[in-house]
C-alpha positions, 0 to 999 in steps of 0.5 A: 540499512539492516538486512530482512534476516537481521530485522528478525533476528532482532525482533519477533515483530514478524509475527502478526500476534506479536505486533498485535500484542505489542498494540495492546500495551498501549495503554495510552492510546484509546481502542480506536472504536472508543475514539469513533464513539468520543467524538459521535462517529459510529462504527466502521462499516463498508459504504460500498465494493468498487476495488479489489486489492490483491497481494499477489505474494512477498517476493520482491527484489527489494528489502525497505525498512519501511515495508509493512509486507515485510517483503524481500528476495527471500520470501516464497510466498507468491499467489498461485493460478488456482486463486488467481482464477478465484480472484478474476472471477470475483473481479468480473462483478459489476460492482467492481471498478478497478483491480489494485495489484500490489505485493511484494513486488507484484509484477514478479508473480509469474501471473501478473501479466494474466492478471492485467490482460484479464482485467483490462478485457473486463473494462476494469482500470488497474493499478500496479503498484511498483517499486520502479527499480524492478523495471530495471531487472533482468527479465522485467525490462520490458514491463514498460511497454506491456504496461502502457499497451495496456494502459495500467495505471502505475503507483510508483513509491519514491519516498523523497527526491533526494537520494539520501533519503531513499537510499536510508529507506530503501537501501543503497543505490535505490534512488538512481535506479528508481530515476532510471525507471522513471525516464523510461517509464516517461520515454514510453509515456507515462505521465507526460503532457497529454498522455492518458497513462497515468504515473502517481508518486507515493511519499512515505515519511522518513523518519517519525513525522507525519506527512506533510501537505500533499499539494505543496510536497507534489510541487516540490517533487515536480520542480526537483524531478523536472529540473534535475532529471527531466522526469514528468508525473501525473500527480503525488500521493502521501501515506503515513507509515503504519505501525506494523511489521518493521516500522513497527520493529524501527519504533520498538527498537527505537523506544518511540513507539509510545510517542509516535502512537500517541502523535498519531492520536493526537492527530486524529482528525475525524474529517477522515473517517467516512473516507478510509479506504476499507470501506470501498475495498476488499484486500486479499491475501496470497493465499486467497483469504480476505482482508478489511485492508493490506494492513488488516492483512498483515496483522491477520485480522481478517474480515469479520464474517463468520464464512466467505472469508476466503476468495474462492467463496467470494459474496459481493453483497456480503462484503459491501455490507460488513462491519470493519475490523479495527484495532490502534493502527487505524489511527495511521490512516485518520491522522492529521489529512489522513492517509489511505492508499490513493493518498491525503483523505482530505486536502483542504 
Protein backbone atom coordinates (compact mmCIF):
# COMPACT_ATOMS: atom_id res chain seq x y z
CA UNK A 1 0.00 0.00 0.00
CA UNK A 2 1.60 3.18 -0.96
CA UNK A 3 2.35 5.79 2.01
CA UNK A 4 0.34 9.49 2.45
CA UNK A 5 3.72 10.86 1.34
CA UNK A 6 3.89 9.03 -1.44
CA UNK A 7 0.32 9.34 -2.79
CA UNK A 8 1.41 13.18 -2.85
CA UNK A 9 4.20 12.86 -4.44
CA UNK A 10 2.60 11.12 -6.96
CA UNK A 11 -0.42 13.44 -7.36
CA UNK A 12 -1.65 16.86 -6.89
CA UNK A 13 -5.27 15.25 -6.15
CA UNK A 14 -4.57 16.56 -2.41
CA UNK A 15 -5.75 19.81 -3.44
CA UNK A 16 -9.53 20.14 -3.44
CA UNK A 17 -9.18 22.58 -6.91
CA UNK A 18 -7.35 19.80 -8.64
CA UNK A 19 -9.92 17.28 -7.93
CA UNK A 20 -12.36 19.50 -8.78
CA UNK A 21 -11.00 20.38 -11.99
CA UNK A 22 -10.16 16.80 -12.80
CA UNK A 23 -14.29 16.48 -12.23
CA UNK A 24 -14.73 18.91 -14.76
CA UNK A 25 -13.07 17.03 -17.81
CA UNK A 26 -15.32 14.79 -17.60
CA UNK A 27 -17.16 15.49 -20.42
CA UNK A 28 -19.07 12.39 -20.67
CA UNK A 29 -20.69 12.66 -17.24
CA UNK A 30 -23.77 15.00 -17.47
CA UNK A 31 -23.49 18.03 -14.45
CA UNK A 32 -25.45 16.24 -11.86
CA UNK A 33 -28.30 19.02 -11.78
CA UNK A 34 -28.93 18.25 -15.61
CA UNK A 35 -29.36 14.70 -14.68
CA UNK A 36 -31.94 15.73 -11.89
CA UNK A 37 -33.65 18.01 -14.50
CA UNK A 38 -33.51 14.83 -17.37
CA UNK A 39 -35.39 12.85 -15.29
CA UNK A 40 -38.17 15.58 -13.86
CA UNK A 41 -36.39 15.94 -10.43
CA UNK A 42 -35.83 19.46 -9.08
CA UNK A 43 -32.93 20.67 -7.67
CA UNK A 44 -31.26 19.36 -4.21
CA UNK A 45 -32.67 21.50 -1.36
CA UNK A 46 -32.51 20.50 2.67
CA UNK A 47 -35.90 18.86 3.88
CA UNK A 48 -34.78 19.53 7.12
CA UNK A 49 -31.67 19.79 10.07
CA UNK A 50 -31.91 16.75 12.35
CA UNK A 51 -27.91 15.77 12.26
CA UNK A 52 -24.96 17.71 12.93
CA UNK A 53 -21.74 16.05 11.56
CA UNK A 54 -18.53 17.41 12.92
CA UNK A 55 -15.03 16.55 11.24
CA UNK A 56 -12.95 17.09 14.34
CA UNK A 57 -9.82 17.00 12.49
CA UNK A 58 -7.26 14.48 9.92
CA UNK A 59 -4.95 12.94 12.49
CA UNK A 60 -5.64 9.64 12.48
CA UNK A 61 -3.58 6.55 13.44
CA UNK A 62 -4.30 4.92 10.10
CA UNK A 63 -3.43 5.86 6.39
CA UNK A 64 -6.30 3.84 4.11
CA UNK A 65 -6.20 4.22 0.10
CA UNK A 66 -9.69 4.63 0.20
CA UNK A 67 -9.96 7.79 2.99
CA UNK A 68 -11.71 10.75 1.28
CA UNK A 69 -10.31 12.76 4.36
CA UNK A 70 -6.82 12.09 3.00
CA UNK A 71 -6.23 11.32 6.93
CA UNK A 72 -3.13 9.98 8.38
CA UNK A 73 -0.40 10.04 11.39
CA UNK A 74 0.74 12.91 9.96
CA UNK A 75 -1.75 15.68 9.46
CA UNK A 76 -2.29 18.62 12.36
CA UNK A 77 -5.24 19.62 11.65
CA UNK A 78 -7.43 18.91 14.91
CA UNK A 79 -10.47 21.13 15.93
CA UNK A 80 -9.81 23.50 18.66
CA UNK A 81 -11.85 24.14 21.96
CA UNK A 82 -13.08 27.50 20.60
CA UNK A 83 -15.06 25.72 17.72
CA UNK A 84 -15.74 23.07 19.85
CA UNK A 85 -17.78 25.22 22.10
CA UNK A 86 -19.44 26.69 18.71
CA UNK A 87 -20.53 23.53 17.72
CA UNK A 88 -22.05 22.25 21.14
CA UNK A 89 -23.72 25.46 21.12
CA UNK A 90 -25.46 25.01 17.72
CA UNK A 91 -26.12 21.10 18.75
CA UNK A 92 -28.31 22.40 21.65
CA UNK A 93 -31.16 23.53 19.12
CA UNK A 94 -34.00 21.42 19.18
CA UNK A 95 -34.12 20.53 15.85
CA UNK A 96 -31.05 18.52 16.34
CA UNK A 97 -31.44 14.85 16.73
CA UNK A 98 -28.04 13.49 16.84
CA UNK A 99 -24.31 14.38 16.88
CA UNK A 100 -22.43 12.36 14.21
CA UNK A 101 -18.30 12.66 15.18
CA UNK A 102 -15.90 11.61 12.44
CA UNK A 103 -12.32 12.53 11.36
CA UNK A 104 -9.47 11.39 11.08
CA UNK A 105 -9.74 9.25 13.75
CA UNK A 106 -12.31 11.42 15.89
CA UNK A 107 -11.47 10.09 19.18
CA UNK A 108 -7.97 11.36 18.93
CA UNK A 109 -9.02 15.22 19.14
CA UNK A 110 -8.26 15.72 22.69
CA UNK A 111 -11.98 17.10 23.06
CA UNK A 112 -13.55 14.13 21.77
CA UNK A 113 -14.68 12.65 25.21
CA UNK A 114 -16.38 16.71 25.69
CA UNK A 115 -17.88 16.24 23.05
CA UNK A 116 -19.60 13.05 23.94
CA UNK A 117 -20.45 13.76 27.45
CA UNK A 118 -21.85 16.88 26.35
CA UNK A 119 -24.05 15.69 23.88
CA UNK A 120 -25.09 12.96 25.48
CA UNK A 121 -26.30 15.55 28.75
CA UNK A 122 -28.31 17.37 26.05
CA UNK A 123 -30.29 14.00 25.18
CA UNK A 124 -29.04 14.03 21.74
CA UNK A 125 -27.77 10.37 20.29
CA UNK A 126 -23.99 10.11 19.13
CA UNK A 127 -22.62 8.38 16.71
CA UNK A 128 -18.74 7.90 16.70
CA UNK A 129 -17.48 6.66 13.75
CA UNK A 130 -14.03 4.78 14.29
CA UNK A 131 -11.58 2.59 12.64
CA UNK A 132 -11.96 0.03 15.43
CA UNK A 133 -7.76 -0.48 15.45
CA UNK A 134 -7.52 3.07 17.37
CA UNK A 135 -9.35 1.06 20.56
CA UNK A 136 -5.98 -0.76 20.46
CA UNK A 137 -3.51 2.37 20.85
CA UNK A 138 -1.89 2.97 23.85
CA UNK A 139 -3.86 5.77 25.56
CA UNK A 140 -7.10 4.80 23.99
CA UNK A 141 -7.46 1.38 25.45
CA UNK A 142 -10.24 2.52 27.68
CA UNK A 143 -12.51 3.79 24.97
CA UNK A 144 -14.42 0.93 25.19
CA UNK A 145 -15.77 1.39 28.63
CA UNK A 146 -16.29 5.38 28.04
CA UNK A 147 -18.14 4.72 25.20
CA UNK A 148 -20.82 2.16 26.25
CA UNK A 149 -21.38 4.25 29.71
CA UNK A 150 -22.38 6.70 27.58
CA UNK A 151 -24.16 4.67 25.25
CA UNK A 152 -22.40 6.22 21.97
CA UNK A 153 -23.41 4.65 18.93
CA UNK A 154 -20.26 3.17 17.09
CA UNK A 155 -19.84 3.18 13.31
CA UNK A 156 -17.13 0.95 12.80
CA UNK A 157 -15.39 0.65 8.91
CA UNK A 158 -14.38 -3.06 8.27
CA UNK A 159 -14.34 -3.25 4.62
CA UNK A 160 -14.39 -7.07 4.09
CA UNK A 161 -14.17 -10.15 6.32
CA UNK A 162 -11.37 -11.33 4.81
CA UNK A 163 -8.29 -10.20 5.89
CA UNK A 164 -6.77 -9.94 2.66
CA UNK A 165 -8.76 -7.62 1.59
CA UNK A 166 -8.61 -5.23 4.56
CA UNK A 167 -5.16 -5.35 4.75
CA UNK A 168 -4.92 -4.15 0.73
CA UNK A 169 -7.43 -1.10 1.67
CA UNK A 170 -6.27 -0.41 5.12
CA UNK A 171 -2.74 -1.50 5.33
CA UNK A 172 -0.97 -4.44 6.92
CA UNK A 173 -1.89 -5.92 9.91
CA UNK A 174 -5.46 -3.81 9.92
CA UNK A 175 -7.65 -6.90 10.01
CA UNK A 176 -6.47 -8.54 13.10
CA UNK A 177 -6.54 -5.43 15.08
CA UNK A 178 -10.05 -4.36 13.84
CA UNK A 179 -11.06 -8.43 15.12
CA UNK A 180 -9.46 -7.67 18.46
CA UNK A 181 -11.61 -4.47 18.54
CA UNK A 182 -14.52 -5.88 18.01
CA UNK A 183 -14.04 -8.77 20.67
CA UNK A 184 -13.61 -6.16 23.09
CA UNK A 185 -16.16 -3.92 21.84
CA UNK A 186 -18.67 -7.25 22.32
CA UNK A 187 -16.96 -7.99 26.04
CA UNK A 188 -18.33 -4.58 26.78
CA UNK A 189 -21.65 -5.05 24.98
CA UNK A 190 -21.94 -3.62 21.84
CA UNK A 191 -23.86 -5.35 19.50
CA UNK A 192 -24.60 -8.33 21.45
CA UNK A 193 -28.14 -10.01 21.84
CA UNK A 194 -30.47 -7.72 23.94
CA UNK A 195 -28.21 -4.98 24.40
CA UNK A 196 -29.04 -1.40 23.36
CA UNK A 197 -25.50 -0.31 22.29
CA UNK A 198 -25.49 -0.35 18.97
CA UNK A 199 -22.42 -1.54 16.82
CA UNK A 200 -23.09 -0.75 12.73
CA UNK A 201 -20.41 -2.31 10.28
CA UNK A 202 -19.43 -0.04 7.36
CA UNK A 203 -18.36 -1.92 3.81
CA UNK A 204 -16.72 0.03 1.38
CA UNK A 205 -15.71 -1.55 -2.03
CA UNK A 206 -12.24 -2.85 -2.74
CA UNK A 207 -11.56 -2.25 -5.90
CA UNK A 208 -13.92 -0.29 -8.72
CA UNK A 209 -17.63 -1.99 -8.18
CA UNK A 210 -20.44 -0.84 -6.55
CA UNK A 211 -21.48 -2.06 -3.81
CA UNK A 212 -23.55 -5.05 -3.53
CA UNK A 213 -26.99 -5.92 -1.65
CA UNK A 214 -26.70 -4.52 1.53
CA UNK A 215 -29.02 -7.30 3.21
CA UNK A 216 -27.46 -10.09 1.74
CA UNK A 217 -23.53 -8.73 2.19
CA UNK A 218 -24.71 -8.20 6.27
CA UNK A 219 -25.67 -11.96 6.26
CA UNK A 220 -22.48 -12.91 5.25
CA UNK A 221 -20.59 -10.60 7.62
CA UNK A 222 -22.78 -12.27 10.24
CA UNK A 223 -21.83 -16.03 9.37
CA UNK A 224 -18.14 -15.29 8.77
CA UNK A 225 -17.50 -13.07 12.19
CA UNK A 226 -19.57 -15.30 14.22
CA UNK A 227 -18.34 -18.23 13.03
CA UNK A 228 -14.59 -17.57 12.62
CA UNK A 229 -14.45 -15.17 15.42
CA UNK A 230 -17.52 -15.18 17.57
CA UNK A 231 -18.04 -11.55 17.00
CA UNK A 232 -22.00 -10.16 17.09
CA UNK A 233 -23.17 -7.01 15.42
CA UNK A 234 -26.07 -4.82 15.17
CA UNK A 235 -26.50 -4.25 11.52
CA UNK A 236 -24.15 -3.70 8.30
CA UNK A 237 -24.15 -0.64 6.05
CA UNK A 238 -22.43 -0.06 2.36
CA UNK A 239 -21.13 3.09 0.74
CA UNK A 240 -19.86 3.60 -2.69
CA UNK A 241 -16.38 5.00 -2.64
CA UNK A 242 -16.41 8.61 -3.80
CA UNK A 243 -14.44 9.85 -6.50
CA UNK A 244 -12.33 12.34 -4.49
CA UNK A 245 -8.92 12.50 -2.59
CA UNK A 246 -6.93 9.24 -3.10
CA UNK A 247 -9.75 7.03 -4.52
CA UNK A 248 -9.94 9.89 -6.70
CA UNK A 249 -5.68 9.65 -7.12
CA UNK A 250 -6.37 5.25 -7.15
CA UNK A 251 -8.60 6.17 -10.64
CA UNK A 252 -6.65 8.68 -12.19
CA UNK A 253 -3.48 6.61 -11.84
CA UNK A 254 -5.29 3.65 -12.78
CA UNK A 255 -6.72 5.07 -15.99
CA UNK A 256 -10.20 4.27 -14.64
CA UNK A 257 -11.52 7.40 -13.84
CA UNK A 258 -13.77 7.88 -17.08
CA UNK A 259 -15.07 4.17 -16.60
CA UNK A 260 -16.14 3.96 -13.14
CA UNK A 261 -17.44 7.92 -13.56
CA UNK A 262 -19.44 6.69 -16.36
CA UNK A 263 -20.41 3.18 -14.10
CA UNK A 264 -21.59 5.44 -11.40
CA UNK A 265 -23.87 7.45 -14.23
CA UNK A 266 -25.16 4.86 -15.60
CA UNK A 267 -26.24 3.35 -12.16
CA UNK A 268 -28.08 6.56 -11.30
CA UNK A 269 -30.87 5.47 -9.72
CA UNK A 270 -33.39 8.67 -9.21
CA UNK A 271 -35.27 6.40 -6.04
CA UNK A 272 -32.35 7.63 -4.16
CA UNK A 273 -32.64 11.38 -4.68
CA UNK A 274 -35.17 12.48 -1.93
CA UNK A 275 -32.96 10.55 0.64
CA UNK A 276 -29.50 11.80 0.14
CA UNK A 277 -28.06 12.60 3.35
CA UNK A 278 -27.37 16.58 2.77
CA UNK A 279 -30.74 17.21 3.08
CA UNK A 280 -30.89 16.32 6.93
CA UNK A 281 -27.37 17.15 7.78
CA UNK A 282 -25.00 20.15 7.99
CA UNK A 283 -20.96 18.76 7.99
CA UNK A 284 -18.48 21.08 9.70
CA UNK A 285 -15.01 21.36 9.20
CA UNK A 286 -11.92 21.52 11.81
CA UNK A 287 -12.11 24.70 11.60
CA UNK A 288 -15.60 25.48 12.16
CA UNK A 289 -16.68 26.11 8.59
CA UNK A 290 -20.06 24.35 7.15
CA UNK A 291 -20.51 21.99 4.46
CA UNK A 292 -23.58 20.32 2.29
CA UNK A 293 -21.99 16.88 3.39
CA UNK A 294 -18.14 15.50 4.40
CA UNK A 295 -17.46 14.95 0.72
CA UNK A 296 -18.61 18.86 0.01
CA UNK A 297 -16.04 19.43 2.52
CA UNK A 298 -13.43 17.84 1.09
CA UNK A 299 -13.68 19.31 -2.19
CA UNK A 300 -14.27 22.91 -0.54
CA UNK A 301 -17.68 23.44 -1.67
CA UNK A 302 -19.02 24.93 1.04
CA UNK A 303 -22.66 25.78 1.83
CA UNK A 304 -24.32 28.12 -0.35
CA UNK A 305 -25.05 30.81 1.76
CA UNK A 306 -23.68 33.99 1.21
CA UNK A 307 -23.10 34.58 5.22
CA UNK A 308 -23.17 32.07 8.17
CA UNK A 309 -20.92 29.70 6.59
CA UNK A 310 -18.98 29.16 9.56
CA UNK A 311 -20.34 27.44 12.88
CA UNK A 312 -19.77 30.23 15.37
CA UNK A 313 -22.67 32.07 13.01
CA UNK A 314 -24.57 29.24 13.13
CA UNK A 315 -28.55 29.86 11.92
CA UNK A 316 -30.83 26.88 12.36
CA UNK A 317 -33.62 28.29 9.80
CA UNK A 318 -31.21 29.34 7.32
CA UNK A 319 -29.62 25.99 6.93
CA UNK A 320 -32.69 23.86 6.74
CA UNK A 321 -33.77 25.54 4.21
CA UNK A 322 -30.66 25.80 1.66
CA UNK A 323 -29.98 25.05 -1.61
CA UNK A 324 -27.54 22.03 -1.87
CA UNK A 325 -24.13 22.40 -3.66
CA UNK A 326 -23.86 19.62 -6.08
CA UNK A 327 -21.01 18.85 -8.42
CA UNK A 328 -20.28 14.94 -10.58
CA UNK A 329 -19.47 13.09 -7.04
CA UNK A 330 -22.75 13.24 -6.23
CA UNK A 331 -23.48 10.24 -8.59
CA UNK A 332 -21.64 8.33 -5.82
CA UNK A 333 -24.41 8.70 -3.27
CA UNK A 334 -27.73 8.09 -6.25
CA UNK A 335 -25.95 5.09 -7.45
CA UNK A 336 -27.52 2.05 -7.91
CA UNK A 337 -29.17 1.50 -3.68
CA UNK A 338 -27.74 4.46 -3.21
CA UNK A 339 -25.06 5.14 -0.54
CA UNK A 340 -24.99 7.94 2.30
CA UNK A 341 -23.50 7.78 5.50
CA UNK A 342 -26.38 5.41 7.37
CA UNK A 343 -25.96 3.20 4.32
CA UNK A 344 -28.03 1.61 1.23
CA UNK A 345 -30.61 4.79 0.40
CA UNK A 346 -33.25 2.14 -0.89
CA UNK A 347 -33.21 -1.71 0.10
CA UNK A 348 -35.95 -3.02 -1.91
Amino acid sequence: MASLTLLRQQSKLADPREQLRILDTQDQVPRFAEQLKQHQLPLLQAATLETLQVNLGRLCNMTCEHCHVDAGPDRREIMQIENVEHCLRALAHPGFATLDLTGGAPEMNPHFRLMVTRGREMGKRIIDRCNLTILLAPGYQDLPEFLAAQEVEIVASLPCYLEENTDAQRGSGAFQKSIQALQRLNEVGYGVADSSLKLTLVYNPVGYSLPPDQGQLEAAYREQLRTRFGIEFTNLITITNMPISRYLSELVEQDRLEAYMSRLVEAFNPETVPGVMCRSLISVDWEGYLYDCDFNQMLALPVSLPERRHIRDFDYASLAERKIVTQRHCYGCTAGAGSSCGGALNTR
